[in-house]
C-alpha positions in Angstrom: -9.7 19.8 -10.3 -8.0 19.8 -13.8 -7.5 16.0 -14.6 -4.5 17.6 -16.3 -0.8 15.9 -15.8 1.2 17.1 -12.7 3.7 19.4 -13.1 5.6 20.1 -9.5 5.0 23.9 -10.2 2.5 24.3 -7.6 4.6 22.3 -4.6 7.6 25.4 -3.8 4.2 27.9 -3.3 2.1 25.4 -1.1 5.6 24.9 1.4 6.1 28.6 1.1 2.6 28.4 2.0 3.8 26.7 5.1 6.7 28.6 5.8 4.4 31.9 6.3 2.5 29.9 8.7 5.2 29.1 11.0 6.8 31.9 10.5 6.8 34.8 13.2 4.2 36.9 11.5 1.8 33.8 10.8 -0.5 32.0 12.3 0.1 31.2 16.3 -1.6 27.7 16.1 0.5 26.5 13.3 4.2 28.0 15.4 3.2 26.5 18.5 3.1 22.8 16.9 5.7 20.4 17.2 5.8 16.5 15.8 4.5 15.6 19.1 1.2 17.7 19.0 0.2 17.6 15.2 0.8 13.5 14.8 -2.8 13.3 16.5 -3.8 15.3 13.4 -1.8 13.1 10.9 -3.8 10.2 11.9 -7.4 12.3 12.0 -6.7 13.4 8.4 -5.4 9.9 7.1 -8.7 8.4 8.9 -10.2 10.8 6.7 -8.8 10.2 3.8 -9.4 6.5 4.2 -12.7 6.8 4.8 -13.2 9.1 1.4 -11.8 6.7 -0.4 -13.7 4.4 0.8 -17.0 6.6 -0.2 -15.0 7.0 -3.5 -15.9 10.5 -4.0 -12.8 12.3 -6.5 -13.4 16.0 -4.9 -13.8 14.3 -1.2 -10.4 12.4 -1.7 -8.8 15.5 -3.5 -9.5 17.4 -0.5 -8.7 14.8 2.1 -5.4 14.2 0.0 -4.7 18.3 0.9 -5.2 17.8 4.4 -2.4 15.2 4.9 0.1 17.1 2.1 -0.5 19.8 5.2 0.2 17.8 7.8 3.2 16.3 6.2 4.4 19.5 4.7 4.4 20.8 8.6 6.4 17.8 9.6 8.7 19.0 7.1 8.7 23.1 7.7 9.7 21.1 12.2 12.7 19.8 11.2 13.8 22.2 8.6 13.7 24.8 11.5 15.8 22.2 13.5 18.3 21.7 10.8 17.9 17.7 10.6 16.0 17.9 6.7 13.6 19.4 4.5 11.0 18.5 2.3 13.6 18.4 -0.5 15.5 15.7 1.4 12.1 13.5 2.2 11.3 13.2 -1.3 14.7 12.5 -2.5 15.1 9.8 0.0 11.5 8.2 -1.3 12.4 8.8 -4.5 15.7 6.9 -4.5 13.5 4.2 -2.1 11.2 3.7 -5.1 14.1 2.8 -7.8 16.1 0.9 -5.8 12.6 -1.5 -5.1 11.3 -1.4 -8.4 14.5 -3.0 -10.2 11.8 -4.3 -13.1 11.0 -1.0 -13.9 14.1 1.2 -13.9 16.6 -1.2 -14.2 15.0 -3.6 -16.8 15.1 -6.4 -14.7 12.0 -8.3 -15.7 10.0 -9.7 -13.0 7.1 -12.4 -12.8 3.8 -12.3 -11.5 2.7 -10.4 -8.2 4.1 -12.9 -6.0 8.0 -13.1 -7.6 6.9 -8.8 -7.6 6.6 -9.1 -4.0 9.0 -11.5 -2.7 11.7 -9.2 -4.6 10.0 -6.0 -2.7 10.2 -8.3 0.5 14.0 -9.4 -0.1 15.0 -5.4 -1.2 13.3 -4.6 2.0 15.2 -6.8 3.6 19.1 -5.9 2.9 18.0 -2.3 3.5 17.7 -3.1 7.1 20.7 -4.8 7.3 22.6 -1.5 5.8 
């Protein structure tokens, strides 16, 4: 661990990473999964995590944190082979999910406390669903 600022550079290798594993020269346990078989896994690993943080040990989290970047980054590789999206489209969509529900931060509406914070977070929530 570095404790140094993150940079993105080390994403593109680690789903490249992933790509190798599904791919028809890798490994035959990570090809043969499919959303259905490796959500079991997604909630083993988040149990996990949960539980390190809970120990709060950083190297234990760290590690844990991997573990469900896998998982997730294997949900990603399943659809990317299926043509429905990417990682690229998952983090663009939370991305533009974060700064359209934090108008106090990147649009300079000013907010109150935590309770005007999250009845705006409630209400954003809300005329989402109804788009």
């Amino acid at each position: 661990m570095t404790g140094k600022k993150t940079t993105g550079h080390v994403l593109p290798g680690f789903l490249e990473i992933i790509t190798r594993l599904r791919g028809e020269d890798g490994c035959p346990w990570d090809r043969k999964q499919t959303p259905a078989t490796i959500k079991k896994y997604l909630l083993e690993e988040t149990a996990e995590l949960t539980q390190a943080i809970d120990e709060g040990d950083p190297t234990h989290i760290c590690e844990e944190i991997g573990d469900v970047f896998y998982i997730l980054a294997m949900l990603c590789a399943m659809f990317e082979e299926r043509g429905e999206f990417n990682a690229d489209d998952a983090l663009r969509a939370i991305s533009e999910k974060m700064i359209r529900r934090h108008p106090h931060v990147f649009a300079g509406r000013p907010t109150g406390d935590d309770k005007a914070l999250k009845q705006q977070w409630e209400a954003i929530k809300q005329r989402e669903r109804r788009q």
